[in-house]
C-alpha positions in Angstrom: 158.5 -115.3 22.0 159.3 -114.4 18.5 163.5 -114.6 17.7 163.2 -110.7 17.3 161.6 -110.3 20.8 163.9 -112.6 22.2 166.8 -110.6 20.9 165.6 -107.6 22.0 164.7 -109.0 25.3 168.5 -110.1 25.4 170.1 -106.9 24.5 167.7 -105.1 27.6 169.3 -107.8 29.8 172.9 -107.2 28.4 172.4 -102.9 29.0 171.8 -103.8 32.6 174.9 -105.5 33.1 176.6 -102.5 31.6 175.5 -101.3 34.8 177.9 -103.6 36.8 181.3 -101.9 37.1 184.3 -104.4 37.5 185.9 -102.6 41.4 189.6 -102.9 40.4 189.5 -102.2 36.3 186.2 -99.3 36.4 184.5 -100.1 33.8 181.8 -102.7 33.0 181.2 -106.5 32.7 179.8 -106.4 29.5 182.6 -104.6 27.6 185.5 -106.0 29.7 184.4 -109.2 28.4 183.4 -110.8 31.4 179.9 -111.9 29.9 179.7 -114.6 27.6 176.3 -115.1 26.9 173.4 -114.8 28.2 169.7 -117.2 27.5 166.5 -116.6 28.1 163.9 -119.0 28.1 160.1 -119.1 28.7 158.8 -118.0 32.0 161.4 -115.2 32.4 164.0 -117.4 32.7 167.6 -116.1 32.5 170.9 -117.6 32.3 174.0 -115.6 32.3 177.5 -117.1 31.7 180.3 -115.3 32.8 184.0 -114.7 33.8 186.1 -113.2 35.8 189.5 -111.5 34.6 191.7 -114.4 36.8 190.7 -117.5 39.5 190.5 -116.3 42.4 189.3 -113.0 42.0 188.6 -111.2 44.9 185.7 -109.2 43.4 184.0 -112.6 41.8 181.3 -112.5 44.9 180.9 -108.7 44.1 180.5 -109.5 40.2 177.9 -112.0 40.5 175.4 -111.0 42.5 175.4 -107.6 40.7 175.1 -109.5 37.2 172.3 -111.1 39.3 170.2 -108.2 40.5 171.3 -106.0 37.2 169.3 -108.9 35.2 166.2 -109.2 37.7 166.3 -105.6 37.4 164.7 -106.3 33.6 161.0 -106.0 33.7 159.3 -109.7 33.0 162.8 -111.3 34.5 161.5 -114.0 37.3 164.5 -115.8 37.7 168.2 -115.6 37.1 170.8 -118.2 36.8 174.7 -116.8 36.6 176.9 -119.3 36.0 180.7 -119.1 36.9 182.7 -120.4 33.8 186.3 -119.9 33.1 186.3 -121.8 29.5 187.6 -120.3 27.8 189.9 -118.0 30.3 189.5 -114.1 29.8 192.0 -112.2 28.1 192.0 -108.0 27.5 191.3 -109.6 23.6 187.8 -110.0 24.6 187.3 -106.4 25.6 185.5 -103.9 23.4 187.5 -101.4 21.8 186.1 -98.4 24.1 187.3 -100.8 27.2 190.6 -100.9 25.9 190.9 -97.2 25.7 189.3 -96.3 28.6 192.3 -99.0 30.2 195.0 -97.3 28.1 195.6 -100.9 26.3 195.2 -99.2 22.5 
């Protein structure tokens, strides 16, 4: 896969987690800040690192497995990965400018 591909690829992956709506903020994974990055390698591959907003979160069960189908959701995805990672730990700084609106942090 050229980089181009792969970097489109990435960004169809990254609108489906847009999908995935945090239950006690409302608004989505991907512009809380919850999702820092997400691979793909060959054979459809795809790992996705992500957060929660503390330890513990009651919702982390919730948050994965949507991340999870949201991905395989991508046509040519055959397998995804998410890992849990709290390194570095999720602040509202990570959160897109719309996110912090929508939150009334602004």
């Amino acid at each position: 896969m050229t980089p181009q591909a792969n970097e489109a690829f990435v960004e169809r992956i990254r609108e489906a987690l847009r999908l995935v709506i945090d239950p006690e903020l409302g608004y989505n994974i991907v512009d809380l800040g919850l999702v820092y990055d997400i691979e793909v390698e060959d054979g459809g591959v795809v790992r996705v690192a992500m957060t929660t907003t503390t330890r513990g979160c009651p919702a982390t069960g919730y948050l994965k497995d949507g991340a999870r189908d949201a991905a395989w959701s991508v046509p040519t995805v055959e397998f995804v990965d998410i890992a849990l990672t709290y390194d570095p730990p999720w602040t509202p700084d990570m959160m897109t400018e719309d996110a912090k609106r929508h939150l009334g942090i602004m």
